[in-house]
N, C-alpha and C positions, 0 to 999 in steps of 0.2 A: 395497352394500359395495364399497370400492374393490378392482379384481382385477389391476391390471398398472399396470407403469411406464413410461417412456420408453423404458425399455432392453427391455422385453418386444417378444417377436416377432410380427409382424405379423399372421403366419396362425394364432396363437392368440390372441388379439385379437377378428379380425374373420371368421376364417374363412379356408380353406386358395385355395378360388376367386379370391374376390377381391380377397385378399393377392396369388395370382399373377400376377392384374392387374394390380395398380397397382407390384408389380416388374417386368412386361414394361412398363409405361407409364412408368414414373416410375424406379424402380431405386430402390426402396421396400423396406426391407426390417423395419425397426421401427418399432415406435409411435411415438417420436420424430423419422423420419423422415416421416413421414403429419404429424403436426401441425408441422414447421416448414414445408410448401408449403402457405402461406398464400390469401386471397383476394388477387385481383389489382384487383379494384372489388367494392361493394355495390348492388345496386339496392332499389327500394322497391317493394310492392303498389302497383300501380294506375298506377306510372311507366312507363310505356312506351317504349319503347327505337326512338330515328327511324330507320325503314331504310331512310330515303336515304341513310344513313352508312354503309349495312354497305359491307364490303371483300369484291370479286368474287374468287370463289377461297379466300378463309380460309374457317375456321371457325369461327364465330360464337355465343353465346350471348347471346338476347335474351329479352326480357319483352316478350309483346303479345298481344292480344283476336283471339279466334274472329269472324270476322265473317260466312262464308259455306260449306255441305258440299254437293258434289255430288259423285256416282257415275255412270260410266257404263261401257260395256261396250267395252274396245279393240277395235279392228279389225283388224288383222291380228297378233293373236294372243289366246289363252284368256286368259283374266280378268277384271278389271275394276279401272279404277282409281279411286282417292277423290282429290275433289283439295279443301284445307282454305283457305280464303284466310284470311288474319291482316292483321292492323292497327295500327298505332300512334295511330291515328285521322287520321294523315293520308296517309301513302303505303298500301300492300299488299305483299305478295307470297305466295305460294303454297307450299301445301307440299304436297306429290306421295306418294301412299302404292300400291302394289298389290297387287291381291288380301288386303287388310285391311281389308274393312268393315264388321269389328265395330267399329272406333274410332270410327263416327259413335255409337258412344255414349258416348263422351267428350267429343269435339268439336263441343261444341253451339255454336251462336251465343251469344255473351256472354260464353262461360268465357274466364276470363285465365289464364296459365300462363309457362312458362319452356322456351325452345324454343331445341335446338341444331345444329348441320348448318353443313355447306360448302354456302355461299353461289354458287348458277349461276343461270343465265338461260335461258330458254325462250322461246322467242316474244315476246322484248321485256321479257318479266315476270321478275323477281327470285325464284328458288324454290330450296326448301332439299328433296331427294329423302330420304325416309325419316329424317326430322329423329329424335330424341331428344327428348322435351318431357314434363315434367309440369305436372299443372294443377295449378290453387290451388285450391281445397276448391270445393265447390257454390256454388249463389248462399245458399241460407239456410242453412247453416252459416256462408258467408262474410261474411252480413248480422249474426249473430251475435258475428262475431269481430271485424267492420270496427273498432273501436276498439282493440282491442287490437291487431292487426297494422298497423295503417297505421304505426306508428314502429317496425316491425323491418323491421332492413336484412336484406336475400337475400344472400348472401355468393356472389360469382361467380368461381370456379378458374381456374386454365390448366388448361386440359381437353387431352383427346387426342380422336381418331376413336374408341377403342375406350373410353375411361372420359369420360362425362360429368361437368360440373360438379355436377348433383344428387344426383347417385349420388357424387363426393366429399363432398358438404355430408354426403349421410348416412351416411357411414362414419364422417365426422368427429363428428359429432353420436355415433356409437355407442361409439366410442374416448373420449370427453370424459366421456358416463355413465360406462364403468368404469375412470376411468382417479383412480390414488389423487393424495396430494398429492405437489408437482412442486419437489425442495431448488432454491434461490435461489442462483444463480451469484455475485448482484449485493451488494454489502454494503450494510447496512442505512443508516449513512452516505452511500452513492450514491445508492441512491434516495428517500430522505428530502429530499435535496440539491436532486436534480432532480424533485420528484413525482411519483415513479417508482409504479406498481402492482406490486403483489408475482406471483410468476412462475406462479402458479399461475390469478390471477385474468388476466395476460395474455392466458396460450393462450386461455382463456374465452372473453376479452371481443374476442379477433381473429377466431373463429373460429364464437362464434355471441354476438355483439352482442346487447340487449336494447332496445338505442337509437343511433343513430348519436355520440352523445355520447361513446361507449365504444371507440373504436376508435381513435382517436390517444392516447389514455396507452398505449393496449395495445400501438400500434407504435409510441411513441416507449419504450417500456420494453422490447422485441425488439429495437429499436435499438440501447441500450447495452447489452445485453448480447452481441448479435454484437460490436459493438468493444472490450469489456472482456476476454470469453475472448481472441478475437484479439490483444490486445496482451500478454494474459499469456502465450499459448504460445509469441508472440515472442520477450520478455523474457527466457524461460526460455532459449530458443535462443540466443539472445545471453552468457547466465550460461555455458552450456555450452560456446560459442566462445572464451570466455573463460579457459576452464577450461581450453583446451588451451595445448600453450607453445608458442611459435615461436621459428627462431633469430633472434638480434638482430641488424639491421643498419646498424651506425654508418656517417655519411657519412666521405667520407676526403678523401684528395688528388687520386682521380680524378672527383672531382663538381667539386672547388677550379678542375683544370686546363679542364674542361669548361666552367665557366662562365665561365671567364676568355678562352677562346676563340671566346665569344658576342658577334657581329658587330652584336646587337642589346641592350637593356636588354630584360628579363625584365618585362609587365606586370604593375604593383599584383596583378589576378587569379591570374597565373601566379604567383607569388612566393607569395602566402596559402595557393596550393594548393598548392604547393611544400614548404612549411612542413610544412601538415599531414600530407603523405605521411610526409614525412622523419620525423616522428614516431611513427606507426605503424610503422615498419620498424623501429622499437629498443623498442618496445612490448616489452611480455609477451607478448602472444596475437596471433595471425594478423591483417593488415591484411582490412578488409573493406568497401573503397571506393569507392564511383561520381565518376565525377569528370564531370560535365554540360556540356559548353560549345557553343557553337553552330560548324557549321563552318568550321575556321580560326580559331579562337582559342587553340592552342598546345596542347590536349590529346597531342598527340606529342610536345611538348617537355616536358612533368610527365613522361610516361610513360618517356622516356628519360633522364631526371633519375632517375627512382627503381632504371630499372635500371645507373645505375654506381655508385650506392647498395651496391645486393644484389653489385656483382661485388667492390664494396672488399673484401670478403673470403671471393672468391672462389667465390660462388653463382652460380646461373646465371638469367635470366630464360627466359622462353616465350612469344612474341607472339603470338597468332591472330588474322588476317585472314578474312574471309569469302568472298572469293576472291584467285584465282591472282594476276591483274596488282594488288591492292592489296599483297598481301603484296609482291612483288619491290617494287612500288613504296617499301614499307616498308623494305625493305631498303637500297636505294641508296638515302634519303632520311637516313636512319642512319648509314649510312658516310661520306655528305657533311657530318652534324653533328659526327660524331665528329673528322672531319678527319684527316689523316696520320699524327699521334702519337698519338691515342688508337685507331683504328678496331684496326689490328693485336694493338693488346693485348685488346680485347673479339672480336675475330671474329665481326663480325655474320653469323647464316650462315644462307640460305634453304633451305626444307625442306616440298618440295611434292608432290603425288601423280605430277604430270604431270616431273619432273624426270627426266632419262636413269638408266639405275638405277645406273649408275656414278659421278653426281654425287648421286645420294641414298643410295646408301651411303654415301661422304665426308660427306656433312653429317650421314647419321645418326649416323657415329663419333664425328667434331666434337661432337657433343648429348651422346653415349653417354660419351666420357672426357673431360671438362669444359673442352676445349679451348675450344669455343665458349662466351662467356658472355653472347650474346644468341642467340636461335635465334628466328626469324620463318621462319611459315608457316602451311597451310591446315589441313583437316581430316586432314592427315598424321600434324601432331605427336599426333592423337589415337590412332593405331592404335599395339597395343600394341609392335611392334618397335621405337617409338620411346621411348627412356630417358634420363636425365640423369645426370649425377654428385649434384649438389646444385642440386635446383629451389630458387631461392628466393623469386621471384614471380612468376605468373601473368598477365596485362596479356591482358586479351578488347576488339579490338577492333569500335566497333557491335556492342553484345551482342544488339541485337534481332534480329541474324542467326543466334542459337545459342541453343540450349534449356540447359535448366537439367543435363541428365543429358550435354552433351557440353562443361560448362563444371569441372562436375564430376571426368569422366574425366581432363581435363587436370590439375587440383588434385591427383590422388592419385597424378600421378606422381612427385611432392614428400612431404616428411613435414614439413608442416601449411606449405603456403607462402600468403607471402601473395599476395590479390590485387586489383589493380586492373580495375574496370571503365569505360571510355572511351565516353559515347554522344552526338551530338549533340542526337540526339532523343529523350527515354526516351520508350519505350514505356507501355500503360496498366499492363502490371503493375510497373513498374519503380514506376512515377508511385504507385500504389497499395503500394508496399514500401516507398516512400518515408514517403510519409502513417504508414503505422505505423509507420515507424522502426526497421526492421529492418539496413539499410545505413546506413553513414557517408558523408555525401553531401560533395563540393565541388562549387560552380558556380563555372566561371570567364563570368561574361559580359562584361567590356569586352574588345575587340578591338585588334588592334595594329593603328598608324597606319599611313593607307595606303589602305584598302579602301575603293573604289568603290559598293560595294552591289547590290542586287540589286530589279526592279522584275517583279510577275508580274501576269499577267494571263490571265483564260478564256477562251478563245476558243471559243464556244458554239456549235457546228454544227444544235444541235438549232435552235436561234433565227437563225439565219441562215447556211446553207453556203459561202457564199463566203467565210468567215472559210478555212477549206481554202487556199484557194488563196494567198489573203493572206500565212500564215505561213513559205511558201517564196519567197514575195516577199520578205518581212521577214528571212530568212536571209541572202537573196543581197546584200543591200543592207549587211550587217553586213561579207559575205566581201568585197565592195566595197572596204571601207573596212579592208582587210588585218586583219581579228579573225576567228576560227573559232569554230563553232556545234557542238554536239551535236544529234540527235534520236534521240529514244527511244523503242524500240516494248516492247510488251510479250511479244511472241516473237519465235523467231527469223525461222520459213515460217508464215502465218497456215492459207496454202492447205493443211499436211500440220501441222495440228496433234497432235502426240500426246503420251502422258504425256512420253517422254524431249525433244521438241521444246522443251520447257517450262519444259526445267529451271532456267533462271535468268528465268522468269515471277514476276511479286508474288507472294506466297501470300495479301496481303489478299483479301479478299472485295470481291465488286463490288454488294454492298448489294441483294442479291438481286434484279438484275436477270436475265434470262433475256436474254445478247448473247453474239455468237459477236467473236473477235478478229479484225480485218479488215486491220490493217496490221503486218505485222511485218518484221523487217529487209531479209528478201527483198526485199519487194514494195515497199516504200521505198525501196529500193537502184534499181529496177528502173525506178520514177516520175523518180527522179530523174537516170538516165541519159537519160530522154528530156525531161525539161522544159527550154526553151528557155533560161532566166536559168542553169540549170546548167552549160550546154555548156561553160564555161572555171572552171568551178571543180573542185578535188579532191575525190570523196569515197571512204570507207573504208569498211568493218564492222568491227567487233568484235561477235562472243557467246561464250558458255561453251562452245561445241562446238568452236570452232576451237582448233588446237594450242599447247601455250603457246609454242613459241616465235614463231609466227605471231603470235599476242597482243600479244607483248610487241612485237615487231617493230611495230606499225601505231600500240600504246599509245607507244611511242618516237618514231615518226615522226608523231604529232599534235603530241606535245608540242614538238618541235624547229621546228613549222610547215611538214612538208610535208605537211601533210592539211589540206583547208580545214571540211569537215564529213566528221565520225564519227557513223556510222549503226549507234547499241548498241541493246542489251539493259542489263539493271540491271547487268549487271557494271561500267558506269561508277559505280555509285550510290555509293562511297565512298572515298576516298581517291586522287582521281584529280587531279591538279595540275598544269594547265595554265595560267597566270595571262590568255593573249591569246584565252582562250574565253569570248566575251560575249556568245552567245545559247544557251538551250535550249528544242526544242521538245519536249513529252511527247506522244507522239497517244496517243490514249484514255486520259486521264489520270485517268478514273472509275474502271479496271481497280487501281489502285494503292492501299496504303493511306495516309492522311496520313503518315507518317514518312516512307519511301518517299519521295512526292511532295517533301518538305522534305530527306530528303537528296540527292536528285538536282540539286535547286535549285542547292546550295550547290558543285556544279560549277563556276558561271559568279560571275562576280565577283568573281574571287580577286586580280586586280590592281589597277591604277589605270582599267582600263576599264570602266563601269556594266556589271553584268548584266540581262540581259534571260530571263523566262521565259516561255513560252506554252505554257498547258494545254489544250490539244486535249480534247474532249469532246462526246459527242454525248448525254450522259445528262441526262434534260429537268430540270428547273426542279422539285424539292421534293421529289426521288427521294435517297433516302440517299447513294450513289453521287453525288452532283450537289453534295451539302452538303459532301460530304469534299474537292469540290475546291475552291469557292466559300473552304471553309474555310482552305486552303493559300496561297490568294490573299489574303487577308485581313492577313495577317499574317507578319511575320521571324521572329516569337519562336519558337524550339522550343519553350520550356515554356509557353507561351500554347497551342501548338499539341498540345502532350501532352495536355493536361486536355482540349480539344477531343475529341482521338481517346477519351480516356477516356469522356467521355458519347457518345462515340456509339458504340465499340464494347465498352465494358462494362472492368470492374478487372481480369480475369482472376482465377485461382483465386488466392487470397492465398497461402492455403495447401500450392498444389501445384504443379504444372508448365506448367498450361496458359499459353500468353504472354497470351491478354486474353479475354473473348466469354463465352459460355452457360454453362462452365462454373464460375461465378467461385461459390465457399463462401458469397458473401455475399447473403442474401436481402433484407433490407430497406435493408442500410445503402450509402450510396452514398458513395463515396471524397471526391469534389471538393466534393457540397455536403452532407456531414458532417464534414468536416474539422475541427469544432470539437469534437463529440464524441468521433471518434478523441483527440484531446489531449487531453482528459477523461478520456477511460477509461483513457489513458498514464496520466497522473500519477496518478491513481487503480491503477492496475495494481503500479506499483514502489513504493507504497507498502504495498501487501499481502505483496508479493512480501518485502522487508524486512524485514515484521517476521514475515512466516509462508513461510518459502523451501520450506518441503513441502506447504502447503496444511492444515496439520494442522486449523484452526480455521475453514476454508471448505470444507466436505467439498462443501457447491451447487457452487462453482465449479470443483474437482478432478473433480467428476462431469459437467462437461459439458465442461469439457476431455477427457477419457475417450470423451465421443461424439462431441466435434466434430475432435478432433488425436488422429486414428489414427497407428498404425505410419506409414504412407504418409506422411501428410503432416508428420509428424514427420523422415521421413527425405527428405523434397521441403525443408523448413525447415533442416537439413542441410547441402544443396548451395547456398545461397542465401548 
């Protein structure tokens, strides 16, 4: 008789022990939670698993044959060790046991079984120390069963060190006995539609198959229904954004005079996106907008369009840059569009940590009684002594530099403003909000006439080192020829790395290599005073540690041409506008993530001279780190390059804060090549949503909404 539901608790389930377990392993804590961490692959009896595959270091679960047991007595110390050799029938390897030789009574020659352990070596040989394994039955019980069990698949976990995979199969297995029937998220419509299996027989048929036949309805019906609740609790979040009012902001005479004062025609792109904004600002409900274009295609010119939109009456906008010299950059960039007659009536006014405290009080007053009605700066404008009169929009610029709870912060220092989002390269959770349709997206992709381009290429140390030396060949020959170079390290002293050395380091992940940083602006700075082709050229630093007005000082003096190369950190990474800078070099450009790499790119090229990029790397040929840069080289596209970064570092959490990777709510369905299901389960979503806006008549789907959109990520859907 059925004794517990989804919602039933773990260690009344299965027991208080190893309930604890699989909460210290997994963060487990219902029934429900236990049956959505699915198998990761199936094997078959009798299929043996080749361990010239296995990977040194992981931890491994295979299937393979007892082939040989010997015992003998250590030497320099008490016991004795067993040692088990196993087989796939073609390679070996060993498994290491001590002081436990009762197990030569399991471990006979012949038995086949299911064996887990981190994968080391010994004297040449491949062995797994105090493995985990059960066996499969005797040989005549096994001669008994051989029919029957040859067509059931062994369902194989993500396991941990302290919870093996068979020890989940059999908890799962004990949870499935007493678990009652499981209400259907999906409407009967949907999966009649798509031959969908009912929810009950999925978890079944995922979790202990009967035939390998069984296991793709079951995860293509886990499929739709991850993207079905997921589009509904959007939806809902969307009906609620909507729900709120916003003030209205008609365009007037100061967008009229602005645009009339545009030395240039406004592209086809900029003009559609232009539209769209301007219509959200006189909406009903808060603007909620990504606007996508690659670098240098006018996303500062939408964005300053919409704010003299919000000042026509009288509102205020709020820029955030990601750092110091982008923000001032912003600023003077703004005050030169605005031109003479308009700048003084908007007071574009900067507002940064590092600013003397007597010009940041000024400017915090300027924010605080609505003098100013553009205010651009850092993570300043977030702290709470900073206030406005009447916030009217929000404008995040490269949001992949700001999390969700400090985009947020900014938002509520308005009562309900709208906002605009700026990126060149969405990130994978953006790409994945996308896909569900949570944001109101503009792309602008044509570009304004003019732009030279940009040519990149790897320069692979690990395949040949004298690429090294090449690339400051290849600088000097550019400085030659009166154009200036960037090169980019990824710290600032490689020699004295520490957490605070670091702080404008990628935060991407280097694809789990174990490498230490070997060049950073220092020791680049330091190469380059002595290499020979240097000797009559300029170079500078910039990083994050030096002062701002030093910063801005050196950021000035590249751009004017009296620096021939600037020797950064990623503070150049965004918004930096030099048009006579036509090479960048990235050294270890494995360290960085794809965005990152692509926005750094978009440095060079910005005039009528080709850009040139070279990605320094010494990360070898098939290594994750190696693909991420192969991948930047490959291609101009940002959003070719987004889905990229998406299959290789994961959606992020849909539903919550994280920006991309391990933590993502979604277990089976994958953003880029589901894409068709997500819009299935949209259309299918708002059409429930219509005709049933409380769920009354889908209690399945209100009940896994319930478990899947907590508090949390209801209130993560919130700030989004």
């Amino acid at each position: 008789m059925a004794s517990f539901t989804l919602d039933s608790s773990l260690g009344g389930a299965i027991g208080g022990k190893t309930a604890a377990a699989l909460e210290r392993a997994f963060g487990m804590t219902t029934v429900g939670d236990l049956l959505v961490h699915y198998p990761r692959r199936y094997a078959r009896r009798g299929e043996l698993t080749p361990i010239s595959t296995l990977p040194l270091g992981e931890p491994v679960t295979i299937v393979a044959e007892v082939r040989r047991v010997s015992e003998r007595r250590m030497k320099n110390r008490n016991g004795s060790l067993l040692e088990v050799v196993i087989s796939d029938g073609n390679g070996e390897m060993s498994l290491t046991f001590f002081n436990q030789s009762w197990r030569v009574r399991d471990l006979q020659p012949g038995r086949q079984g299911i064996f887990a352990g981190k994968v080391g070596i010994y004297k040449g040989v491949q062995q797994l120390a105090h493995p985990d394994y059960e066996l499969f039955e005797d040989a005549d019980t096994a001669r008994l069963k051989v029919q029957a069990d040859a067509k059931l698949p062994i369902p194989i976990y993500p396991a941990t060190s302290t919870v093996a995979s068979w020890q989940l199969q059999k908890t799962v297995e004990l949870v499935l006995d007493g678990l009652g029937e499981v209400p259907d998220p999906l409407t009967e419509e949907l999966r009649a539609r798509h031959g969908l299996v009912d929810a009950r027989t999925a978890i079944e048929h995922i979790h202990r198959p009967t035939d390998f036949d069984q296991i793709e309805p079951a995860r293509a019906t886990l499929r739709m229904q991850e993207a079905f609740v997921l589009q509904v609790a959007l939806l809902q979040q969307r009906q609620f954004v909507r729900a709120l009012s916003a003030t209205k902001r008609p365009p007037g005479s100061l967008l009229e005079r602005f645009d009339a004062s545009l030395p240039f025609p406004r592209t086809p792109d900029q003009v559609a996106v232009g539209d769209d904004v301007a219509r959200d600002l006189e909406g009903d409900w808060p603007m909620n907008r990504l606007v996508q274009g690659e670098v240098g295609s006018g996303k500062t010119l939408v964005a300053l369009r919409a704010m003299l939109q919000v000042a026509q009456s009288g509102g205020q906008s709020a820029l955030i840059a990601p750092t110091e010299v982008l923000a001032a950059q912003h600023v003077r960039s703004i005050a030169r569009m605005l031109g003479p007659q308009l700048a003084p009536e908007l007071m574009p006014t900067l507002l940064t940590g590092q600013l003397p405290a007597a010009e940041r009080r000024k400017a915090a007053l300027r924010a605080a009684s609505g003098q100013a009605l553009i205010v651009v700066g850092t993570h300043a404008l977030l702290s709470e002594s900073t206030t406005f009169a009447d916030l009217g929009l929000v404008v995040v610029d490269e949001q992949h530099r700001f999390g969700v709870e400090q985009r947020e912060s900014l938002r509520a220092k308005g009562s309900s403003p709208h906002a605009l989002v700026l990126t060149a390269t969405p990130i994978p959770r953006t790409v994945a909000m996308t896909v569900f349709g949570d944001l109101d997206v503009s792309t602008i992709r044509t570009m304004p006439a003019g732009r030279a381009g940009i040519e990149t290429y790897v320069a692979p140390l690990a395949e040949r080192s004298s690429w090294f030396g090449r690339v400051w060949e290849r600088i000097a020959e550019e400085v030659a020829q009166g154009r200036q170079a960037f090169v980019v390290c990824a710290a600032i002293d490689a020699e004295k790395l520490t957490k605070d050395d670091t702080a404008d380091e990628p935060a991407g992940d280097t694809g789990g290599e174990a490498s230490r940083t070997r060049w950073g602006v220092v020791q680049v700075a330091d190469l380059l005073s002595r290499h020979p082709s240097f000797s009559d050229i300029r170079v500078e630093i910039l990083h994050g540690k030096m002062p701002s007005e030093e910063k801005d000082a050196v950021m000035q003096a590249f751009a004017r041409g009296d620096v021939d190369v600037l020797v950064a950190t990623t503070v150049v990474e965004v918004g930096v506008d030099v048009p006579n800078a036509s090479t960048m070099a990235i050294l270890e450009a494995d360290r960085f993530g794809v965005s990152q790499l692509h926005q750094l790119r978009g440095r060079v090229g910005r005039g009528g001279i080709p850009g040139l990029c070279l990605l320094v790397t010494g990360a070898p040929l098939g290594t994750p780190a190696r693909d991420r840069v192969d991948a930047v080289a490959s291609t101009l596209d940002g959003f070719a390059l987004a889905e990229i970064d998406l299959e290789l570092r994961g959606e992020g959490d849909v539903l919550g804060d994280a920006q991309s990777g391990a933590r993502s709510s979604l277990r089976l369905l994958r953003v880029v090549k589901d894409a068709d299901i997500i819009s299935e389960a949209r259309v299918a979503a708002e059409q429930v949503l219509a005709e049933d806006p409380a769920l009354l008549r889908h209690p399945g789907l209100a009940a896994a909404l319930e478990r899947n959109v907590g508090m949390a990520e209801r209130a993560a859907l919130a700030k989004n």
